[in-house]
C-alpha positions, 0 to 999 in steps of 0.5 A: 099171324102169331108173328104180327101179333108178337111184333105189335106186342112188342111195339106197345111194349117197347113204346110204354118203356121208351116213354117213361111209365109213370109219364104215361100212368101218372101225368098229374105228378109232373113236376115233383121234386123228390119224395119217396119212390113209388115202388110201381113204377120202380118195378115197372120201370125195372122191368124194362130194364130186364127185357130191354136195358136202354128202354129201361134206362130211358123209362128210368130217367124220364120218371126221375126228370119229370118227378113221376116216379114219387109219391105225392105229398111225400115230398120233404118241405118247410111248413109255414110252422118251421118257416115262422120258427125260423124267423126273428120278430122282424121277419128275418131268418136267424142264422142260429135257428136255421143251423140248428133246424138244419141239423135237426133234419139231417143229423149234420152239424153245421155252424151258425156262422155258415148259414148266410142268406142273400136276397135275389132278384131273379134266378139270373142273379142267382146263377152269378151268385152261384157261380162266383161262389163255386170260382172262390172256393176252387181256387 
């Protein structure tokens, strides 16, 4: 009887680790990108790691792909204000006002001449974008 009873512990603990805790205790925070780590889930996800290394490392990295383990509202975005700051009379961004917000944010100086924006029609086109780009500064 004490042996069923540990193994159904057990299953239940290894099946809440294998899942990912903040999937199964916060499913309305899928989809976050970013923010500050609830510190919860950090430690309940932790704890996996301490019974069960690989049950961890998979609760670990479902929390981080799914945006589970953040905080919401804590997430580090533009406010229509910055946004609106950023941009000339014409509704163009400013490469100057950018570079400068940039640096603001990250302590980072960056020169203006670096900050270029290209219009995109589809995440295909970016990719392309992207790709080429990554082709021209390797070689």
């Amino acid at each position: 009887m004490k042996q069923q009873a540990l193994g159904m512990c057990l299953t239940a603990v290894l099946t809440i680790q294998l899942s990912g805790c903040g999937v199964l205790l916060h499913p309305e925070r899928k989809g976050q990108r970013g923010g500050q780590v609830d510190p919860a889930i950090a430690v309940l996800n932790a704890a996996g790691l301490l019974l069960f290394i690989v049950p961890g490392l998979i609760a670990f990295g479902v929390d981080l792909y799914y945006g589970t383990i953040y905080l919401p509202g804590t997430a580090k975005t533009l406010s229509e204000a910055d946004l609106n700051r950023l941009r000339s009379a014409d509704g163009q961004i400013q490469p100057e006002q950018l570079a400068r917000f940039v640096s603001e944010q990250t302590g980072q100086t960056i020169p203006a001449e670096e900050m270029v924006s290209y219009p995109v029609g589809s995440v295909d086109e970016l990719t392309l974008m992207l790709t080429e780009v990554q082709k021209r500064t390797s070689s």
